[in-house]
C-alpha positions in Angstrom: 0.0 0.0 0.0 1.2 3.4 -1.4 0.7 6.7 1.1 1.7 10.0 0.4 2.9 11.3 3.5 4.2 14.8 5.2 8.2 14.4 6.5 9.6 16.0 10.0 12.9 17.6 9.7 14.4 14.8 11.2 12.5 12.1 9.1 13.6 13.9 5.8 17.6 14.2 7.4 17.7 10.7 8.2 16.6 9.1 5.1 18.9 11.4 2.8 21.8 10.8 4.6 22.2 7.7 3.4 20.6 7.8 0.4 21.8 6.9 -3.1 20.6 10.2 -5.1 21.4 12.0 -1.0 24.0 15.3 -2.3 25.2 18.6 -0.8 22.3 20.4 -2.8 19.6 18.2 -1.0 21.1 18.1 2.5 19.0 19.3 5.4 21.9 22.3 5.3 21.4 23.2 2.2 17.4 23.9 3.0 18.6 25.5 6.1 20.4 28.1 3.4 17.3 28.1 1.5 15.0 29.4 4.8 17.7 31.4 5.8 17.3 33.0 2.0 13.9 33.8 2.2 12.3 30.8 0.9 9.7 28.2 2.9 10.9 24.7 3.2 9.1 21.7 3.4 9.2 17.8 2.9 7.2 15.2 1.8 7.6 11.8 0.6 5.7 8.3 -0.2 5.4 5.2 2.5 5.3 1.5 1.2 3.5 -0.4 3.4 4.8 1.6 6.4 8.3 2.2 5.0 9.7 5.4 3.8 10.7 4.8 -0.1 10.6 8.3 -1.7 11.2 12.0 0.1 11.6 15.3 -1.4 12.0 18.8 -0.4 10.2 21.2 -1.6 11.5 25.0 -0.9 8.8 27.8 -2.8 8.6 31.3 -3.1 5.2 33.7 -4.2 5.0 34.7 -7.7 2.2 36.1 -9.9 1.6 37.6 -6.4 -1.4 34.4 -5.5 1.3 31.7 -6.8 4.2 29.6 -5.7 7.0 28.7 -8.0 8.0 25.0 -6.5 11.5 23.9 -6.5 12.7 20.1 -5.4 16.4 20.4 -4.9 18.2 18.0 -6.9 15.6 15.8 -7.3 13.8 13.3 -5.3 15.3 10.5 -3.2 13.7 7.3 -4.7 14.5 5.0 -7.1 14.0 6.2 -10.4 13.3 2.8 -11.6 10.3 2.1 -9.9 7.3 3.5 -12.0 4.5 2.5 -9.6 6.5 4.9 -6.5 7.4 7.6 -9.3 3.9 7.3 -10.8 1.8 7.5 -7.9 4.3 10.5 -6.1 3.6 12.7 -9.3 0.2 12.3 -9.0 0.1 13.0 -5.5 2.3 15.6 -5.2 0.5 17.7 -8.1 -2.7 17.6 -5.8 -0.8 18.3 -3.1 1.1 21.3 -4.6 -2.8 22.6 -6.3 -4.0 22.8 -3.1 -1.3 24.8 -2.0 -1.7 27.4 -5.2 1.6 26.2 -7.1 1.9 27.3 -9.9 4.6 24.9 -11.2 7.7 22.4 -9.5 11.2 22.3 -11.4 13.4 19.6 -10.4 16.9 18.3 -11.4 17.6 14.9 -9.9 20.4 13.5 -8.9 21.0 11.0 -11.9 23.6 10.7 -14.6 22.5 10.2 -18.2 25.0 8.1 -19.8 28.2 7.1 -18.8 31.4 9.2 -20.0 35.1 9.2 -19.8 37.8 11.5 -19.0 37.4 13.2 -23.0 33.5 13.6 -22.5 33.2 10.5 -24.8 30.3 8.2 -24.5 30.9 5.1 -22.6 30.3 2.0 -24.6 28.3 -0.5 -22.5 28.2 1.7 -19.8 24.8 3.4 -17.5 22.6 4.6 -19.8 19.0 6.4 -17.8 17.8 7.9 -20.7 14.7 5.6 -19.6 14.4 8.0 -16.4 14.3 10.7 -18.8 11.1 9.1 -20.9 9.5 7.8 -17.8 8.9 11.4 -16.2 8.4 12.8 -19.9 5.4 10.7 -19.9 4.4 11.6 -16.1 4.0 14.8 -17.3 7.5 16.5 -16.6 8.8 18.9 -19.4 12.3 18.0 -20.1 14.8 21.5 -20.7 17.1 19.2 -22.7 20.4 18.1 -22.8 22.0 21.6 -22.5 26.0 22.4 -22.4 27.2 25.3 -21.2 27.3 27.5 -18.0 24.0 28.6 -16.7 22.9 31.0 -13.5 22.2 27.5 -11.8 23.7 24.5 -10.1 25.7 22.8 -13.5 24.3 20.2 -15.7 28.0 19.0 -16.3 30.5 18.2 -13.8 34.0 16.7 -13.4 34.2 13.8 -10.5 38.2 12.7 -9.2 36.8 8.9 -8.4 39.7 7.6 -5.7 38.3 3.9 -5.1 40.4 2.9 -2.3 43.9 4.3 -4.1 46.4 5.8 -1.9 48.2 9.3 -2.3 51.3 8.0 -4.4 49.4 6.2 -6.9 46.6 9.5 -7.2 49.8 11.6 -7.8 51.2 9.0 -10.6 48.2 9.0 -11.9 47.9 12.7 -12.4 48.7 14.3 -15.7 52.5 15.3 -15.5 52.0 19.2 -15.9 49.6 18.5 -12.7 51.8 16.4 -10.5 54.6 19.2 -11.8 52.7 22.0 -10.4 51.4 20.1 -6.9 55.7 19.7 -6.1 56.5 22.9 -7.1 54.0 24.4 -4.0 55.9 21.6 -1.9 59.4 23.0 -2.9 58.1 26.8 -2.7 56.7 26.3 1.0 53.3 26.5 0.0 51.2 25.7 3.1 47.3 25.1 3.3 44.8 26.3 6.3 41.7 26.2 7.1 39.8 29.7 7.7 37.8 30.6 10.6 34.5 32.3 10.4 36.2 35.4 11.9 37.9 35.8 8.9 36.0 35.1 6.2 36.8 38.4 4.7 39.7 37.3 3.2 37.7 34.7 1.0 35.4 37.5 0.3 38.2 39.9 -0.9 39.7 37.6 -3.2 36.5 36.3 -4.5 35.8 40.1 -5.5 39.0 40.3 -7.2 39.0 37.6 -9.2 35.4 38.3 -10.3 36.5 41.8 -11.4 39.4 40.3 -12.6 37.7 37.6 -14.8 34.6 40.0 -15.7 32.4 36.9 -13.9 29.0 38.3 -12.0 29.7 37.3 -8.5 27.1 36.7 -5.6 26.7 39.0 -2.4 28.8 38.7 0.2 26.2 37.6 2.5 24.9 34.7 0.3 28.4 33.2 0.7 28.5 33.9 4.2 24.7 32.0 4.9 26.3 29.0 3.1 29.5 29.0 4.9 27.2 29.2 8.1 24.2 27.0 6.9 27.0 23.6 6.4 29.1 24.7 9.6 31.3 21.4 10.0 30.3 20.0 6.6 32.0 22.9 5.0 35.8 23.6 4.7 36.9 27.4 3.8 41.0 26.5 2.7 43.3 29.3 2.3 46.9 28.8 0.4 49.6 31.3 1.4 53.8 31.1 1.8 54.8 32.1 5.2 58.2 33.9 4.9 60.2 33.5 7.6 58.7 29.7 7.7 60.2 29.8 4.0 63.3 31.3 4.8 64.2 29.1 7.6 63.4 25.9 5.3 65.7 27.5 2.9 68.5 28.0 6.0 68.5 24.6 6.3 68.3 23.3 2.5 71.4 25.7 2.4 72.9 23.9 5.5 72.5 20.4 3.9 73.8 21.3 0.6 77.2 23.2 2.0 78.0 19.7 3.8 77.0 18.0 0.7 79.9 20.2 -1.3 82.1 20.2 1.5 82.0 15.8 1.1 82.2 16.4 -2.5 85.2 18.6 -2.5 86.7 16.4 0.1 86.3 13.6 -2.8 87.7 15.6 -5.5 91.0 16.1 -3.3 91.5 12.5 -2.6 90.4 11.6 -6.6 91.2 14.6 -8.4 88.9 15.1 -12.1 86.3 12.6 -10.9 83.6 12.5 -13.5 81.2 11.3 -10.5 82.1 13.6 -8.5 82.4 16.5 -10.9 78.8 15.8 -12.2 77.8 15.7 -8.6 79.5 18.9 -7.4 77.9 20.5 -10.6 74.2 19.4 -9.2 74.8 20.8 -6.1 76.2 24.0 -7.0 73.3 24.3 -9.6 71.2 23.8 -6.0 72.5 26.5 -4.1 72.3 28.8 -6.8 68.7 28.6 -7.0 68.5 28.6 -2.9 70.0 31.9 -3.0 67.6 33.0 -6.1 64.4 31.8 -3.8 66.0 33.9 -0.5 66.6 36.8 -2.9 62.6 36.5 -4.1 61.3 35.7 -1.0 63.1 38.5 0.8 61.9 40.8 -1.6 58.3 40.2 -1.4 58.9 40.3 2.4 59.7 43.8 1.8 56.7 44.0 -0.6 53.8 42.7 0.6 54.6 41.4 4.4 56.2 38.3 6.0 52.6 36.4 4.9 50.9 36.5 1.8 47.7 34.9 0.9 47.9 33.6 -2.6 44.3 31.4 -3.4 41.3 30.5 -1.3 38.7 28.1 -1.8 35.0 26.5 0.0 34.5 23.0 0.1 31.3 21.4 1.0 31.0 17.7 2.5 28.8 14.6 2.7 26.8 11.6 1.1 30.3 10.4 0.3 32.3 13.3 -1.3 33.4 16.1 -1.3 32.8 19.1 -3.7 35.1 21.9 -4.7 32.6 25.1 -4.6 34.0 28.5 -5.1 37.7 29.3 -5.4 39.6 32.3 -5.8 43.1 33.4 -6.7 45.4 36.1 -6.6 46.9 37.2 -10.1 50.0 39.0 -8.7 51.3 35.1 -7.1 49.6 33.1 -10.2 53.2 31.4 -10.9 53.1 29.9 -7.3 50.4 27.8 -8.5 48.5 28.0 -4.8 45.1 26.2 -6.4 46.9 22.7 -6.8 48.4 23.1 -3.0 44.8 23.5 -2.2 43.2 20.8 -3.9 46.1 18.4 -2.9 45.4 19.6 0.8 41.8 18.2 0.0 42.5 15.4 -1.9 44.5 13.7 0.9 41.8 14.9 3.1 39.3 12.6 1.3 41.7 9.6 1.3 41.9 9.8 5.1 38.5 10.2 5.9 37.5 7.5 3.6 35.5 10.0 0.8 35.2 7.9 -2.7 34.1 11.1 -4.7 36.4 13.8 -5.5 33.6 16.1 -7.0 35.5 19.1 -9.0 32.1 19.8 -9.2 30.8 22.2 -12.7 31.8 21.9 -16.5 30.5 23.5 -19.6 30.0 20.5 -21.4 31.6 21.5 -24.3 35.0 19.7 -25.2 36.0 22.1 -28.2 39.9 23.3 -26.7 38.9 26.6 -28.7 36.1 27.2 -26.5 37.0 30.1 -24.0 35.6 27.0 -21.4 38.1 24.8 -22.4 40.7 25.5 -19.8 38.2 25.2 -16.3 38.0 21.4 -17.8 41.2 21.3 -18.8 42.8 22.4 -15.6 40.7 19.7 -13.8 41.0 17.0 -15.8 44.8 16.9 -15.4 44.1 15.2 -11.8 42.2 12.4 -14.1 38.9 11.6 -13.4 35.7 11.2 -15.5 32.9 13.4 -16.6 29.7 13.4 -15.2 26.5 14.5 -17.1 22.9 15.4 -15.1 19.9 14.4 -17.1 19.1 17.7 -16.1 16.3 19.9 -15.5 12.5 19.0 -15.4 9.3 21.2 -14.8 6.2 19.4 -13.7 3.2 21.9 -13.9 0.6 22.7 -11.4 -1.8 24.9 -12.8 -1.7 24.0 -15.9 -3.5 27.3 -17.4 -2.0 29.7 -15.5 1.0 27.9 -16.0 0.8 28.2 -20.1 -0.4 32.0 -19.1 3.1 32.7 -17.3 5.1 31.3 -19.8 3.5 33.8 -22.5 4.5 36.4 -19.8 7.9 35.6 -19.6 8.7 35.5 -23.0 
């Protein structure tokens, strides 16, 4: 026996917890952003003989001043598969949602289309849920399409690391070589990763405002960022990349220590056998070293003098749960672009997830579009050189309510 029920808070959190189609944009923290933001929250879901197999939240807001626009956030949690649940849950839920005056529900679950590799090529004999996308097409749900490109929404395209078990030596062998190049290079520079506190969540803010002004992208308020930052609390990492001078400079002291006893054992060679091709070639290597120890004190000194004993180079929000975790926003600064700060974050991160057992890497949003002359080229680009595999939404669906006033509001909008 099918039941269309009303969900608690807690009912809803604990059933999408652990939850196949369960992600960040469908956690109870993400709805806790949503209230916060001004819209009503609310959940429902179906009951199978007594058990919960289907649950939804629905967040609305007025328009056409009598109506509510309807929005399920990534989709329900149920199996897609079974049409009786799926069937009997759109019928219900459109009564449900008349009642209430909705106007119309849009909904983006949390399933792939087909399976794709690391190119954005087709999968063959891999997942295919084009069915999923027929199946609510004949429910009633008008499917937006298979779109590419960015759009003022959560992406229909993303990029997922998948790290099944491996450990950090064989993610970073399997890394593209420009990428693996650029994660030693923050190692050798002194690089370091921390997390930020709420208190100072200004300097993610500052440098997200450069960077938009920078790269000519609209950015969102300052205090949308912060009601997400609050909203996940725990769930939510804010990283900052920066080189600590003096930290550097002492590392370098001691490089510099180690490599004047290494020459000193060298020389000491060369006296005892004299034109040593070893030990030439050797004393070569290390003078080549301390030559470009001196260069990195000389540098570093000067941007001591510069810009201060700490400068803050890249910044970035993570959000976690349902088994991964998902780069959000980022942020650099220009002036330190040859540091290479992002991959310092995202290794910080990376390891992060191997410890704590995540299996999804999510570099979260792509355009879809694999053309390397496409000005969207190099987001992909830049994230596909830590491997991985695309992932493609079967994207957006609107189901609507009033059906009249529904084709009258479309006529409106244009």
């Amino acid at each position: 026996m099918l039941e269309f029920v009303q969900l608690t808070d807690e009912e809803y959190a604990s059933f999408q917890e652990n939850h196949p189609c369960g992600q960040f944009l469908n956690t109870p923290e993400a709805m806790q952003q949503k209230l916060v933001d001004g819209w009503d929250v609310e959940y429902v879901g179906v009951k199978k003989d007594g058990q919960l197999v289907c649950a939804t939240n629905l967040t609305s807001i007025p328009v056409m001043k009598i109506y509510r626009y309807y929005r399920a956030q990534r989709g329900y949690l149920m199996d897609y598969s079974d049409t009786e649940v799926l069937k009997f849950f759109t019928k219900e839920l459109k009564s449900y949602l008349h009642a209430k005056k909705g106007l119309y529900l849009e909904m983006d679950p949390n399933v792939f289309h087909k399976e794709r590799d690391i190119d954005g090529n087709v999968v063959e004999g891999g997942y295919d849920h084009s069915d999923v996308v027929r199946k609510l097409q004949k429910l009633g749900y008008e499917h937006e399409g298979f779109t590419v490109g960015y759009e003022d929404r959560e992406p229909r395209w993303i990029f997922t690391l998948l790290i099944n078990g491996r450990s950090e030596q064989e993610l970073l062998k399997s890394f593209h070589q420009q990428t693996r190049w650029s994660i030693n290079k923050t190692i050798k520079q002194g690089i370091k990763v921390r997390e930020l506190g709420l208190d100072e969540v200004s300097i993610f803010l500052n440098m997200m405002h450069e960077t938009a002004e920078r790269r000519g992208f609209a950015k969102r308020e300052d205090e949308w960022y912060v009601r997400q930052i609050e909203a996940f609390k725990d769930k939510g990492k804010l990283l900052l990349a920066y080189l600590d001078i003096p930290d550097f400079l002492q590392s370098l002291d001691q490089e510099k220590a180690d490599l004047d006893k290494e020459m000193a054992d060298i020389q000491q060679k060369l006296e005892e056998i004299p034109n040593s091709k070893k030990f030439v070639k050797k004393q070569r290597v290390v003078q080549e070293a301390l030559d470009l120890n001196l260069k990195k004190r000389n540098e570093a000194l000067e941007m001591q003098e510069q810009y201060g004993p700490v400068i803050n180079m890249a910044t970035s929000l993570f959000l976690i749960g349902n088994g991964e975790i998902v780069y959000m926003h980022s942020a650099t600064d220009d002036t330190f672009r040859k540091y290479n700060a992002p991959y310092a974050i995202h290794w910080y991160m990376i390891r992060y997830a191997i410890a704590h057992g995540y299996n999804r890497y999510n570099f979260y949003g792509i355009s879809g579009i694999f053309d390397k002359e496409d000005e969207s080229y190099g987001v992909y680009d830049f994230k596909r050189g830590f491997t991985g595999v695309v992932e493609e939404y079967i994207g957006y669906f609107t189901l609507p309510i009033s059906d009249m006033m529904y084709k009258m509001y479309k006529k409106l909008k244009g």
